[in-house]
VEXROSE-562685 format. One record per residue (C-alpha): z, y, x; residue number from 1. Coordinates in nm, 3 decimals, decimal comma. Each point is the difference from the previous one (the first is absolute). Example, Ala and Ser with C-alpha at 12.3 -4.5 7.8 and 13.67 -1.06 7.14 Angstrom:
2
[drennu [0,780 -0,450 1,230] 1],
[drennu [-0,066 0,344 0,137] 2],
//
This chain:
49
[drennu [1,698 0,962 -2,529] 1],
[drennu [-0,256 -0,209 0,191] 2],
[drennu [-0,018 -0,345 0,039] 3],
[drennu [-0,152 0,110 0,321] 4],
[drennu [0,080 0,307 0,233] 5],
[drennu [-0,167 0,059 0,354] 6],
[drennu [0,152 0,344 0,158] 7],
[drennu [-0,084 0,204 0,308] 8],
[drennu [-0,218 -0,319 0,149] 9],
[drennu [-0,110 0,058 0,301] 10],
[drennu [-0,197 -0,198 0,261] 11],
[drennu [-0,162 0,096 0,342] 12],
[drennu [-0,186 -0,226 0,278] 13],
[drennu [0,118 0,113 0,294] 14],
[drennu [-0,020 0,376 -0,037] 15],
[drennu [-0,251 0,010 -0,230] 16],
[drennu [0,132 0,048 -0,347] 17],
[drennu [-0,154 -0,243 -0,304] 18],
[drennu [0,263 0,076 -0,288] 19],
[drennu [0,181 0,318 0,013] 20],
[drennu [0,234 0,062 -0,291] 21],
[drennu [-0,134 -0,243 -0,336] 22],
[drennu [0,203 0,008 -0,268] 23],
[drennu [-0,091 -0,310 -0,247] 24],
[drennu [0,142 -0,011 -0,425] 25],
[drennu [-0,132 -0,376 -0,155] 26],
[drennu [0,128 -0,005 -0,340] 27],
[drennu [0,062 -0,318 -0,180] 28],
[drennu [-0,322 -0,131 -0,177] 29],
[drennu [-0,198 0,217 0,203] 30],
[drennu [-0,301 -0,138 0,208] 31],
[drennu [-0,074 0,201 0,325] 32],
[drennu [-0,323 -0,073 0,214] 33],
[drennu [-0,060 0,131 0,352] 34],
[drennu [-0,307 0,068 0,211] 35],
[drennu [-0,015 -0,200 0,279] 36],
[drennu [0,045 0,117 0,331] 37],
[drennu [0,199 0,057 0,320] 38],
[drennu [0,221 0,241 -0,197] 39],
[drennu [0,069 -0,287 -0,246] 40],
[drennu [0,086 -0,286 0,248] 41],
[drennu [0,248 0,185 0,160] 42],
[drennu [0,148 0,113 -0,348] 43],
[drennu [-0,006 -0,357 -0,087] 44],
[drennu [0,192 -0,087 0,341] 45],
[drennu [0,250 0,266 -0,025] 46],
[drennu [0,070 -0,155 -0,380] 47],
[drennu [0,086 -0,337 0,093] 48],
[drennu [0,166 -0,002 0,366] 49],
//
């Protein structure tokens, strides 16, 4: 099981879709590094709201 589990995330700006269906496994002990970008501020938003 993961320690953490993102499913189906999706985010839009108005009508214009960002995120459309992310699906996220972090395992424990596991180090995970993203480019950054628009696509990764809104993941990051949609995380912790």
């Amino acid at each position: 099981m993961a320690e953490l589990a993102l499913r189906a995330v999706t985010k839009t700006f108005g009508t214009m879709p960002v995120l459309h269906g992310i699906d996220l496994d972090i395992q424990s002990g596991e180090f995970v590094a993203f480019v950054r970008g628009l696509s990764w501020f809104s993941l990051r938003n949609a995380m912790f709201r």
